[in-house]
N, C-alpha and C positions, 0 to 999 in steps of 0.2 A: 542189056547195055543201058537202057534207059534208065534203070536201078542204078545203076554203079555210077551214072555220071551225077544223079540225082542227089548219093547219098556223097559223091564227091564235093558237091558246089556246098553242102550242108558242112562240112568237115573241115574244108575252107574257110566258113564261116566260125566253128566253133572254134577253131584254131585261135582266134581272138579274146578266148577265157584264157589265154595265159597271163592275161594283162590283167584279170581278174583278182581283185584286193580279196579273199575271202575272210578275212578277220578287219572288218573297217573299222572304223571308230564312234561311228553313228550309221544308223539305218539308211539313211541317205547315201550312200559309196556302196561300192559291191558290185555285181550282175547289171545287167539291164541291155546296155547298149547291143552288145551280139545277139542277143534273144529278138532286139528292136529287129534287128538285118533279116533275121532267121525269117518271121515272120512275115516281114515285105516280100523274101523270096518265095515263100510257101502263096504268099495272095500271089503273088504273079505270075506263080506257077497251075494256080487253081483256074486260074483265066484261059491258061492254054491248053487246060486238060477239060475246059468245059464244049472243045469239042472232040471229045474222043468220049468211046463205048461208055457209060456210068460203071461198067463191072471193073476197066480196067484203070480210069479215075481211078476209082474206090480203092482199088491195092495199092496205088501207086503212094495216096495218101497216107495210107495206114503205114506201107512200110517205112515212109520218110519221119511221119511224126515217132513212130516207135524209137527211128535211127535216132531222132534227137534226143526223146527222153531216156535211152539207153548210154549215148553218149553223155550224157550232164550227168547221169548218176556217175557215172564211169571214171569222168572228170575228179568229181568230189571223193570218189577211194583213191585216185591214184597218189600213187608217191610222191608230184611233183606239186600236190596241195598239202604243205607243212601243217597251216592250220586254221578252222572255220569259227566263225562264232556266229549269234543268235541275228547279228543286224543284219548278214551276210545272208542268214535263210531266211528272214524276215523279205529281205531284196528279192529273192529266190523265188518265196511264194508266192510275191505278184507278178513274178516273171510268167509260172506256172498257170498263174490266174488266164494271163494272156493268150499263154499258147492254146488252155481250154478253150475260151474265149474263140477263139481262129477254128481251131475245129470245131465249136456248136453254129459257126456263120457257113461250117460246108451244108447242112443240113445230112451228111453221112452220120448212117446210125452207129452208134459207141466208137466213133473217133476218137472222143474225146479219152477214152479207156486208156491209150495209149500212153497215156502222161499219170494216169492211176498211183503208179509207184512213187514216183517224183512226188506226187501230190499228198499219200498215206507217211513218206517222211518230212517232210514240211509241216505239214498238220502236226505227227507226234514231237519235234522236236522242239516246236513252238508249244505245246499243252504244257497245263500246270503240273502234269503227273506224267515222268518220263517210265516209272519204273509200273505203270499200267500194261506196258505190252510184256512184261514177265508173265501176266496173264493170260492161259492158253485160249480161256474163250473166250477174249479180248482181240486176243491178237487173231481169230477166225474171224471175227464181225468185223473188226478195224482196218487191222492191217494183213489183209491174207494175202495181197500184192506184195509186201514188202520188204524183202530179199532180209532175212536177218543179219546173213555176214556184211551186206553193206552198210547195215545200218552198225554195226561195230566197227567199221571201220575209219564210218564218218566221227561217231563218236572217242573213238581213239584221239580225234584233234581238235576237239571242242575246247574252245579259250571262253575260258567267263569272263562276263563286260555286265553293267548293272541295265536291270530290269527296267524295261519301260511300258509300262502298265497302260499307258493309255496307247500305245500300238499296240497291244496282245504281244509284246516281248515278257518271257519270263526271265528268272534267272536262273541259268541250267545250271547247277555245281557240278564241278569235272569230279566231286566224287560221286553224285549219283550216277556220272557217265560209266565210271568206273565201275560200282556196283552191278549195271545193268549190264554191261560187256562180260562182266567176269562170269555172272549168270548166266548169261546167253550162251557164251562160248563154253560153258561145262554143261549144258543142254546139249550142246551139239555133237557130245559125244554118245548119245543115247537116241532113239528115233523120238521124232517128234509126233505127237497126236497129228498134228496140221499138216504133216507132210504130204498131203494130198494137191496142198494148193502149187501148181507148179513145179515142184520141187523146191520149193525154197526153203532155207532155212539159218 
């Protein structure tokens, strides 16, 4: 029960990315404010699990942080997000920065793990080389977190906006998105070497 009301007040909270601009127009619009809530609830939540067992703390954490960074990838494939562009996951990564952030202050060990994927697609989608995780022993060292069908699905609604160099924005061409999707998704019809890591692919 404690799980379900947990991951409810968290659900409630993410309910508020519908308001969410995913294609802004500068780096400055996008994410933030719901992540801001999320995280006040998780500190205030940390206060009143700091008297109960540390074992059952410890799960309560994991499964909540998991619930969010499963939820936000979840968010960015669904259908009801038309389309994202680079200032939007620019926004994103410092959102992500945060929630790491929030779990290295529980002192729980690999907390912060839980946000891994969120964190292995933000990193790739922001690099100068999108068409690097075509490679297989790239994609084991880099991204072995990182669900390949989401990441085609995110890229399915990539909007190019021009490059801002001095944030680490590049300029992702929707044909390299393109290239990369279409590779990916003709991979997936044959097993993949990596498919050890989780099942993903």
């Amino acid at each position: 029960l404690t799980f379900v009301l947990i991951n409810d007040k968290i659900d409630s909270m993410l309910s508020l990315s519908s308001n969410v601009n995913w294609a802004p127009n500068s780096p400055g619009e996008g994410s933030g404010e719901f992540i801001e809530d999320i995280i006040s609830y998780l500190e205030t939540l940390l206060s009143v699990l700091l008297f109960l067992p540390a074992a059952f703390r410890e799960v309560i954490l994991f499964t909540a942080c998991k619930h969010i960074s499963t939820s936000i990838l979840d968010i960015l494939a669904s259908g009801s997000v038309k389309k994202v562009n680079l200032y939007a996951i620019y926004r994103l990564r410092k959102d992500v920065e945060k929630l790491e952030e929030f779990a290295d202050r529980t002192h729980v060990s690999a907390l912060s793990g839980c946000f891994l994927e969120l964190h292995q697609l933000v990193i790739l989608l922001l690099s100068e080389d999108l068409e690097r995780v075509l490679n297989p022993e790239i994609r084991r060292e880099e991204f072995s977190q990182l669900s390949m069908h989401r990441l085609t699905q995110v890229l399915d609604k990539i909007k190019e906006v021009p490059a801002m160099s001095g944030l680490g924005i590049p300029r992702l061409k929707k044909r390299t998105c393109e290239i990369v999707t279409k590779a990916l998704r003709e991979r997936r019809q044959i097993p993949f070497c990596d498919c050890m890591y989780h099942g993903k692919s």
